[in-house]
N, C-alpha and C positions, 0 to 999 in steps of 0.2 A: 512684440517679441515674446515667444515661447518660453516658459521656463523652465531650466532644466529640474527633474525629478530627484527631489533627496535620495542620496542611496546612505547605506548602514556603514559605516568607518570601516576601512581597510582590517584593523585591527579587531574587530567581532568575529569577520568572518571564517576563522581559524574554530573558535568558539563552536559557532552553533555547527559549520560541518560535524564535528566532536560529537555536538550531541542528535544530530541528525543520523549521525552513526554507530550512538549507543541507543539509539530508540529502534533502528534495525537491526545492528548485527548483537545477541547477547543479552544479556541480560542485565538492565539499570538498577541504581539505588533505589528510587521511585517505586519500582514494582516490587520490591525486596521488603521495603517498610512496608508500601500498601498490605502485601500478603501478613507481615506481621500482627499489623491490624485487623485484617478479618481472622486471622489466629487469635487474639485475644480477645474480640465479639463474638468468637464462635459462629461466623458470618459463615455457614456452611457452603452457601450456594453461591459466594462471590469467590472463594477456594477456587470450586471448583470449577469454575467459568475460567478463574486467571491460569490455573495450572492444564486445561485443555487447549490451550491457545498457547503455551508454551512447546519449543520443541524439546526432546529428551536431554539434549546435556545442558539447556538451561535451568531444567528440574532441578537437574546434579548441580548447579551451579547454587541452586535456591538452597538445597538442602544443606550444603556448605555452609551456606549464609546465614541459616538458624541457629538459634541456641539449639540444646540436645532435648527441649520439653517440646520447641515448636517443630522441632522435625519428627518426632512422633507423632502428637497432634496432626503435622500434615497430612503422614503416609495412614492414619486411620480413619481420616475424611474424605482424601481422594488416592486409596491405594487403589481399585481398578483403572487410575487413568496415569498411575507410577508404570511404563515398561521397563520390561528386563532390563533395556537396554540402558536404562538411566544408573543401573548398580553399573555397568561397565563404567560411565563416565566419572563416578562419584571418586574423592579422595582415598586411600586403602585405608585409611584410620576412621572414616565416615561411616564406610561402607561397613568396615567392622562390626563398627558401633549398631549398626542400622540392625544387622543379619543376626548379633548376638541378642535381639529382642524378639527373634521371631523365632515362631515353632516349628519342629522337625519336620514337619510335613511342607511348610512353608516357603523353608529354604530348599526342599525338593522340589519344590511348584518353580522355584526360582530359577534353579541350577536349568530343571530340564528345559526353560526358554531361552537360554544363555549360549552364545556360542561356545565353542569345546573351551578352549585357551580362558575366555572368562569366568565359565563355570568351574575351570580347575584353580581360579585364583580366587573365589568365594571358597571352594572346600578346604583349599591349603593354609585357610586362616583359622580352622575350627580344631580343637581339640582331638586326638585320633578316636577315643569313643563316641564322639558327637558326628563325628564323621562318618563314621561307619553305621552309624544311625540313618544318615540322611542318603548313605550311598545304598541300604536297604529300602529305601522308599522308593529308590527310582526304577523304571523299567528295565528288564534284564540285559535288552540291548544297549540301551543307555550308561548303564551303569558299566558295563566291560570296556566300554571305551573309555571314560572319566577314570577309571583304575587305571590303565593302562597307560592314560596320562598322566597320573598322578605317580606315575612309578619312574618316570622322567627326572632327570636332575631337574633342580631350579635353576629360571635363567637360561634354557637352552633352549634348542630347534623343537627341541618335543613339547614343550609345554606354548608354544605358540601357534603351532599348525592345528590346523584344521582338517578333522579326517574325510567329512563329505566333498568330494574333489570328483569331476568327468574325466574320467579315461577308456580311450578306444584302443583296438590294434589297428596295426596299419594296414591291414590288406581290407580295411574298410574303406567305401567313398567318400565323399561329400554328402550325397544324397542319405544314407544309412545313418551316418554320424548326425543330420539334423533331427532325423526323423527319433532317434534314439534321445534328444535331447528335448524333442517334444512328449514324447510318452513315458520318459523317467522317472520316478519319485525320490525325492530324497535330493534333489539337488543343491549345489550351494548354493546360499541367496546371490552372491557376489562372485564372479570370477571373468576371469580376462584371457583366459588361453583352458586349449583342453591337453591334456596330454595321454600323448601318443606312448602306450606299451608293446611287448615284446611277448610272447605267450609265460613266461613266466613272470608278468607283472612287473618288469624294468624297465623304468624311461628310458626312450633314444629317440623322442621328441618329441615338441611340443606343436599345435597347432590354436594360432591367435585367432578369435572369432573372427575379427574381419576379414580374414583369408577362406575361414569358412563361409563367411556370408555371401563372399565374392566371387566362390569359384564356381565352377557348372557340375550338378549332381553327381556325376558320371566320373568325375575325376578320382581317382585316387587319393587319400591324406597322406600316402609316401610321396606323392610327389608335391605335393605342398605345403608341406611341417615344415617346422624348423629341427636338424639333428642337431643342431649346438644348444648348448641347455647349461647352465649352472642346477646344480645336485647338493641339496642341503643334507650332509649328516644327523642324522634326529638327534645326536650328543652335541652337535656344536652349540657355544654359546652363543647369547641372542647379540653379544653386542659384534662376533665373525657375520651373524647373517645380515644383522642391519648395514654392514660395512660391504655386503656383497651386493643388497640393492641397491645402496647408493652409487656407487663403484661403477656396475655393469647397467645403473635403471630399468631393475627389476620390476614389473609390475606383477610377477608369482612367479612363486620357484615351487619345485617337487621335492617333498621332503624322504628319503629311504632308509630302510635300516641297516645293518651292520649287513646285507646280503646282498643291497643294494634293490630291495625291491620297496615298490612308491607304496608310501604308508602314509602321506598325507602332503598337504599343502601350505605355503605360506603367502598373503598378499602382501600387499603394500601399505597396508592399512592399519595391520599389526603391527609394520615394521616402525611407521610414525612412529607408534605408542612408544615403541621401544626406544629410538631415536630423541625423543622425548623425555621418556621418563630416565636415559643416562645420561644429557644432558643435566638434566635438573638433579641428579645424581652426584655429578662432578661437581656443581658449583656449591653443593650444599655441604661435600664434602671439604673442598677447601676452606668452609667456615668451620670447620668441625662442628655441622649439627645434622642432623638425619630428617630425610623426608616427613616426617610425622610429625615434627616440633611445630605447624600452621595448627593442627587441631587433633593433638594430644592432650592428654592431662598436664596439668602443671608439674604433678610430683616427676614423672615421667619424662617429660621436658627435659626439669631441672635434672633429672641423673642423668641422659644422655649428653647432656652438656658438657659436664661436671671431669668425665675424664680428662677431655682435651685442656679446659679452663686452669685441672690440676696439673697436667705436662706443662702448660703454659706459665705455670707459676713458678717449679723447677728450672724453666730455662730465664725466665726472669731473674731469678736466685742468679745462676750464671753470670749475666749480664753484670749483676749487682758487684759479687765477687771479682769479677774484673776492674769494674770502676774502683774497688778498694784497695786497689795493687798504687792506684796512684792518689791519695787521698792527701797526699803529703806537696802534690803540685796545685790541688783543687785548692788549699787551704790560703796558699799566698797565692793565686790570680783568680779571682772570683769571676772573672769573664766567662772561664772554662765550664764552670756549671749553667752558666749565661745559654752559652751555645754548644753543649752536648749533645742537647734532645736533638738540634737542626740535622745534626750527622747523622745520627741513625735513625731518623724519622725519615730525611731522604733517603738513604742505602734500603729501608725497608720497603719503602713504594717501591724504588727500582727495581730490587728484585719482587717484588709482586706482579708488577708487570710482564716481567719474563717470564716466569714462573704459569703464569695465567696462560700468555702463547702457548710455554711449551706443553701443558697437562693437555690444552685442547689438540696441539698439533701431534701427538702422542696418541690422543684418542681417536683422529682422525686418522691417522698414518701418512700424515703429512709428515713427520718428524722419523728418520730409522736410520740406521747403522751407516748406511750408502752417502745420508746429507748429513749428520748428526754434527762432522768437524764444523765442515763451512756455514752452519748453522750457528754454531758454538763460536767461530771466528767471530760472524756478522755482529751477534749482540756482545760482544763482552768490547766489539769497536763501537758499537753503537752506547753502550754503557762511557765508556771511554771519552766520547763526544761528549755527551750531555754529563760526563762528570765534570770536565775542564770548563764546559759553559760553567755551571751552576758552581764551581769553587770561585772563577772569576767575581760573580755578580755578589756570594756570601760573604769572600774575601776583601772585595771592596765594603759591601756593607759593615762589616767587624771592624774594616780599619777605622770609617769615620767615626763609628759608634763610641769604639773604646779609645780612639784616638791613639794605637798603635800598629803600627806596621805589621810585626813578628805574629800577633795573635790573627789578619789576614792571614800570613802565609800559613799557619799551624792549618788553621780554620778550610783553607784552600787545597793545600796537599792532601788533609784526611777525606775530605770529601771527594776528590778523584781516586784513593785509595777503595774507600768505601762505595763508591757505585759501580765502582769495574769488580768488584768482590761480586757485589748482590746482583748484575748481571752476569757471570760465571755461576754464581751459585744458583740462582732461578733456572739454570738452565741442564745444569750436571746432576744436583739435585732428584728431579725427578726422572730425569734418565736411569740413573744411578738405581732409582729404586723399585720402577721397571722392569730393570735386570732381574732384580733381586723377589720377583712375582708378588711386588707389592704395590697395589693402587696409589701413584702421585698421588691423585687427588687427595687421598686421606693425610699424609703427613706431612706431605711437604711443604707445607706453606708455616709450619711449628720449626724444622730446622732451618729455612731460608731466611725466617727471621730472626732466632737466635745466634747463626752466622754472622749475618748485618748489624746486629746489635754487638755483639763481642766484639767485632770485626772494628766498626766506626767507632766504641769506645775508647778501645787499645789502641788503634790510628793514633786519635782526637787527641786522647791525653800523653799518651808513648811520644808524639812529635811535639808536644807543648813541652813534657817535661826535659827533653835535649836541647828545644829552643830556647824557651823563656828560664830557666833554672839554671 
């Protein structure tokens, strides 16, 4: 009889997939200390062995991962095998750090191998003389267009596009149009459609390569473009245009200026970025801390903190002032200080969770005017429900505890007071201020919880002191 073959516990194999999958995709702890260590043997040539065998945003990954001695150290050991592309990837606090050690020439070596949108978020972090330094260093073609980008509000269509873009008229073929995109210079590394102009340089459409690669020489590109097109304003903001290629699944859009004539382009590739970097936006904002707090200075840190921490202290003050209104019911039933915290430590999840839907559903455009009520109905019932659970289950628990009835029912009504409050308020809250061309994400999660906290206070104690007194 055959035996069967050990195999490895159910329970490993979660395990080593994990790490069969950080040994392929990204970058491990493993090669992060290894490199550490030949940083501090000055192991020149195993540097450079580990960082050529890395791809570019792993770099960016690595240089994140150093202290600020060994990422110098790196990039003066193996900076010809550091690309451009790797300042794209890095953190903007990294990248700062990196670019304000190197010399004016250097960061013109840089800018000029940078795509447009990247090179304009390298110069827009330099001093305006230092900039103006570096934007003399560079070639005269070069340079009038990184001006010209740089003259863009921040945060809009202009500062994302990309000026090198193929554009035909339409009374050309098939045949003309490829031959033209074989003997070009200057083309973009990347793009997914050409577009089709009008003699005065105004899109009225587009033509996707594979229609060109598909069709027979002799054809016309009038008759097999597309005329329907979305048209980015070079003033719109980046997070209208990330909202238009998610929306329509954009893979490029034609960017025009105030005349409507095509002045550049945007992919899909920028738009990630952007999609990405405002997500990580909002969530950092609802903590009131700024993107930079991973690898800032400390002093630095601690002051952008420091505002929110002090409103936060102000409305605590509030809170407190409220609970002193009844200090006189707290003194004869000591349960009350017992289970205070339970009330507005639940009302505040509650509305945090709302509050979280709605900021996202806001930024999506999931959330506007048209659904806003029946939105607003759904959670303040669904608050509602899981108020009446959770008073139930608090309220029996306070009655056995303290061995009275009355302090359940106090305990039980404020808590369905309190979570139908902080669902209303998670949800009005940032609508409210919305309206008012103010980022939810930044403050509202300071008044939804000051709300809850007042709110479950004055409940808690306002119905102990009619019941129990």
């Amino acid at each position: 009889m055959s035996e069967v073959p050990e195999t490895e516990p159910l329970d490993k194999a979660p395990l080593s997939i994990r790490e069969e999958e950080d040994a392929v995709y990204g970058l491990n702890d493993d090669t992060v200390q290894q490199i550490r260590e030949y940083l501090d043997q000055n192991n020149v040539n195993e540097i450079r062995q580990q960082i050529a065998e890395l791809h570019s945003a792993d770099i960016a990954d690595l240089i994140e991962h150093l202290r600020p001695k060994h990422r110098s150290k790196l990039l003066l050991i193996a900076d010809d095998l550091v690309e451009a592309d790797v300042y794209s990837d890095l953190d903007d606090t990294v990248r700062e750090d990196l670019v304000d050690e190197m010399e004016t020439a250097e960061i013109a070596e840089l800018v000029n191998e940078l795509e447009l949108d990247d090179a304009i978020d390298v110069l827009d972090d330099l001093e305006k003389d230092e900039q103006q330094d570096v934007l003399n260093e560079l070639p005269a073609e070069n340079r009038l267009v990184i001006e010209e980008g740089l003259s863009y509000q921040e945060d809009t269509a202009g500062r994302l596009m990309q000026r090198d873009l193929v554009a035909v008229p339409e009374y050309w073929d098939i045949g003309q149009t490829i031959d033209y995109l074989r003997e070009a210079e200057g083309l973009p590394k990347d793009f997914y459609e050409i577009f089709v102009v009008d003699p005065r340089h105004h899109p009225i459409g587009t033509l996707p390569l594979d229609h060109a690669m598909c069709s027979r020489p002799n054809v016309p590109v009038s008759e097999v473009m597309h005329r329907e097109q979305k048209l980015i304003p070079v003033g719109m903001d980046q997070e209208e245009v990330a909202y238009l290629f998610q929306q329509y699944r954009l893979s490029s859009a034609a960017v025009v200026n105030e005349s409507g004539a095509l002045i550049g382009m945007i992919t899909v590739d920028d738009v990630v970025d952007v999609i990405s970097e405002e997500a990580e936006e909002d969530i950092l904002r609802l903590g009131g801390v700024s993107e930079d707090d991973l690898f800032g200075s400390i002093l630095e840190t601690a002051r952008t903190r420091f505002t929110w921490l002090l409103v936060n202290l102000f409305t605590a003050i509030l809170a407190s002032v409220a609970i002193s209104f009844f200090d006189a019911a707290m003194e004869k039933v000591i349960a009350l200080a017992v289970l205070m915290p339970i009330v507005a430590s639940m009302g505040g999840n509650a509305g945090t969770q709302t509050l979280t839907v709605a900021v996202r559903a806001i930024a999506t455009r999931e959330l506007t005017a048209s659904n806003m009520t029946v939105i607003l109905r759904k959670e303040a019932l669904v608050a509602f429900i899981n108020g009446c659970i959770f008073a139930i289950l608090i309220g029996l628990v306070s009655w056995v505890w303290f061995g009275d009835a009355d302090i359940g029912w106090v305990i039980a009504l404020a808590m369905v007071v309190n979570m139908l409050v902080a669902g209303i308020a998670g949800m009005v809250i940032p609508i409210t201020l919305e309206r008012h061309d103010i980022d939810p994400a930044i403050a509202s999660s300071v008044f939804v919880t000051t709300i809850t906290d007042i709110i479950g206070f004055v409940a808690f104690l306002g119905i102990a002191s009619a019941v129990l007194l």
